[in-house]
N, C-alpha and C positions, 0 to 999 in steps of 0.2 A: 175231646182234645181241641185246644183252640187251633186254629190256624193262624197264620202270621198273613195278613194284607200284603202282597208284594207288587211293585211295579218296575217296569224298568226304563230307568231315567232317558228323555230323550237331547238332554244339554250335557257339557261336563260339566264337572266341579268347578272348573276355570270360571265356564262361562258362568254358572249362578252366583258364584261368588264376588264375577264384576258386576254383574247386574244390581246385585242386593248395597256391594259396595255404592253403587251408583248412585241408587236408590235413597239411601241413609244419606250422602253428601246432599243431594237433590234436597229431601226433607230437612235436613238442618239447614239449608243457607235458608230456606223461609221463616227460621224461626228466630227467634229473639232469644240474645246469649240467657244460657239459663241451664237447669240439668238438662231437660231432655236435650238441647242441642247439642251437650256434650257427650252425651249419653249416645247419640247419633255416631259422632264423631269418633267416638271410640270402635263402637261397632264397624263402622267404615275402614278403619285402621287394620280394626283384627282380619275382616274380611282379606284385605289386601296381604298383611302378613299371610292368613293361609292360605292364596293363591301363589307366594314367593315359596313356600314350603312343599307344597302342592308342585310343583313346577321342578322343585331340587328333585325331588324323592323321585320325580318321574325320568330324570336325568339323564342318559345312557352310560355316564363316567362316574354314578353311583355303585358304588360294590359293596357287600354283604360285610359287616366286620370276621377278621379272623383269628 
């Protein structure tokens, strides 16, 4: 039977997803418009949206639908 590789993260989600966000902005402004920049940029965006997402769902004024 295989086993599944596990570890247990030592950032949150929050934090890698400013990171990576951070990252992609960093590498796009070096680059010349073009896809990959936008390509960058995108990714940068969604990071951010799912730390906004990331942040609701973790909310305390979140409640279960009923």
């Amino acid at each position: 039977m295989l086993t599944r590789r596990r570890f247990k993260q030592t950032r949150t989600l929050n934090e890698r997803l400013a990171d990576e966000a951070a990252r992609c902005r960093e590498e796009a402004r070096a680059l010349a418009p073009g896809r990959r920049r936008e390509r960058l940029l995108r990714q940068a965006r969604q990071d951010e949206t799912a730390m906004q997402i990331e942040t609701w769902l973790r909310s305390p004024g979140l409640r279960a639908p009923t």
